[in-house]
C-alpha positions in Angstrom: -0.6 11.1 41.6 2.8 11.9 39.8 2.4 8.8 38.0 -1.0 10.2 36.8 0.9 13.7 36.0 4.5 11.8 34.0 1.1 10.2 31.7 -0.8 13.3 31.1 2.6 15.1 30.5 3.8 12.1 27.8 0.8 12.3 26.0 1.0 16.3 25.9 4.6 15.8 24.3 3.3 13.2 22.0 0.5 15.4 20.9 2.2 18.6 20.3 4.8 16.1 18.4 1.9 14.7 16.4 0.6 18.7 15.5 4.4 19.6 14.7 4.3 16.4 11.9 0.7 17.6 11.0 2.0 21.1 10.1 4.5 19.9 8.2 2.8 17.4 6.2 0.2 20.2 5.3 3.3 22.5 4.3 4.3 19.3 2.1 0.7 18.9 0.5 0.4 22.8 -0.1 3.4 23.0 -2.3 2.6 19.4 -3.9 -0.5 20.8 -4.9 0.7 24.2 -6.3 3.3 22.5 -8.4 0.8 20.3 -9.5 -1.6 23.1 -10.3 1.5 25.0 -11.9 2.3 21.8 -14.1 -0.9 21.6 -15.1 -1.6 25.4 -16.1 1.6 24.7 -18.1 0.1 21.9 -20.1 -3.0 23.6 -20.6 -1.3 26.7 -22.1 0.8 24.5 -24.9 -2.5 22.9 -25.3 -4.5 25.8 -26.3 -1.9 27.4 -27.8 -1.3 24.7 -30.5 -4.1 24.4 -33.1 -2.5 21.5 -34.4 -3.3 19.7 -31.4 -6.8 20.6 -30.7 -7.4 20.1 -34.7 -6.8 16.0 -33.9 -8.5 16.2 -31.1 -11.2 17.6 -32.9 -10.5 15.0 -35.5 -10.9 12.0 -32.6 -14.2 12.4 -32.4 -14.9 13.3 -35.9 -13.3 10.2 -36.5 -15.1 8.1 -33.8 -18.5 9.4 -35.0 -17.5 8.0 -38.8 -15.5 4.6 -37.9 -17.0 3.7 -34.8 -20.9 5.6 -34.5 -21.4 5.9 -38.4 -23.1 9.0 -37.4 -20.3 11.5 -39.5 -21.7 15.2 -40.7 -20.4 16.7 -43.5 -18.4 19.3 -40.9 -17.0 15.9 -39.3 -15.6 14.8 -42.5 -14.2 18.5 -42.9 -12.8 18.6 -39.5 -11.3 14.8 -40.4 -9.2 16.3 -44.2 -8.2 19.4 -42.1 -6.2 17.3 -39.5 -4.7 14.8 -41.7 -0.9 16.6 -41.6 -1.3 16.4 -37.8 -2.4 12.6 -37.9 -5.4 11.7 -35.7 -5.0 10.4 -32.9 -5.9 6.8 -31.4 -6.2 7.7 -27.7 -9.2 9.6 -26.0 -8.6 12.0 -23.9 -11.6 12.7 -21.8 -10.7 16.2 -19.8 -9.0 18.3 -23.2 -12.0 16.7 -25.8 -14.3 18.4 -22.7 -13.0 21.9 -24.0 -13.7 22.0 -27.2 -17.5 22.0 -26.2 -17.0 25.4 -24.2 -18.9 28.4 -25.9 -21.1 26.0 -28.7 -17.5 25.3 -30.3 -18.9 21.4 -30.8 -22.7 20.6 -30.9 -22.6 16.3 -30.9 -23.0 16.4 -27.0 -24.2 12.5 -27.7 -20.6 11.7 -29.4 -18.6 12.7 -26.6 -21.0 10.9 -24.2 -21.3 7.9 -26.0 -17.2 8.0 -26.4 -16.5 8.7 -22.3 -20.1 8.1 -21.1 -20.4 11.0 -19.6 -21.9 14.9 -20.5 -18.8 17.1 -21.3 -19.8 19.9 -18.8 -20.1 16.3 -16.1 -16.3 16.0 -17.1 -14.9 19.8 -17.1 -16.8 20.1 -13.3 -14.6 17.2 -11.4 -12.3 19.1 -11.4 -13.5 21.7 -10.2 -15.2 19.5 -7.4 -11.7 17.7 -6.3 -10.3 21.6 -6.0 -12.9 22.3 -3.8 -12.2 19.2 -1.6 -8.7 19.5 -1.7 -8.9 23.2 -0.3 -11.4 21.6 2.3 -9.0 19.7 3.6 -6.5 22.5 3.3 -8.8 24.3 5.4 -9.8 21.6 8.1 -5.6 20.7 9.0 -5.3 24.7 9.0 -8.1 24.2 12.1 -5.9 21.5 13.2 -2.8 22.7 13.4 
């Protein structure tokens, strides 16, 4: 019987170690995940706020729809001689070029899907979707703990 009770005991002292390492791994994601959030509100601000840069990102797909699709507009070839002093660039960039669809700003919905081979608002959403399961799981060792 004490044998039965020294078991029961060890395992009630290796469970409430286990929940102690559990709390502080969450503690450890929590603040991972607001720096990451922080770092990234950073880089969204000098994004936005620097026309420059979403003038050649404009001019990427401008650029892809006249070198690559052969399907350039007239505003395309605008968008293209406005960004020359900023360069264009020669990298995609799949979540920012998402943006400059918001609010009607870009029409060629096909460009941008035939360049990431998905639907802009697809793109802008997964990250809204991996927020949601991250705070899941926020929620679910909260339960645990």
């Amino acid at each position: 019987m004490s044998a039965i009770l020294s078991q029961c005991q060890r395992l009630e002292n290796k469970m409430k170690e286990l929940q102690s390492e559990m709390r502080e791994l969450k503690y450890e994601m929590i603040e991972l995940i607001s720096r990451t959030s922080l770092d990234k509100t950073r880089i969204k601000a000098l994004e936005n706020s620097c026309f420059g840069f979403r003038a050649t990102r404009n001019s990427f797909i401008s650029a892809a729809k006249r070198d690559i699709f052969g399907t350039a507009t007239h505003e395309d070839h605008v968008m293209i001689a406005a960004s020359v002093r900023y360069g264009i660039p020669n990298f995609g960039y799949a979540e920012f070029d998402a943006g400059l669809y918001r609010n009607g700003a870009r029409k060629d919905f096909a460009a941008y899907e035939r360049l990431y081979g998905l639907h802009p608002d697809v793109v802008r959403s997964i990250g809204e979707i991996l927020l949601f399961r991250f705070g899941g799981l926020i929620r679910c060792l909260d339960v645990l703990t």
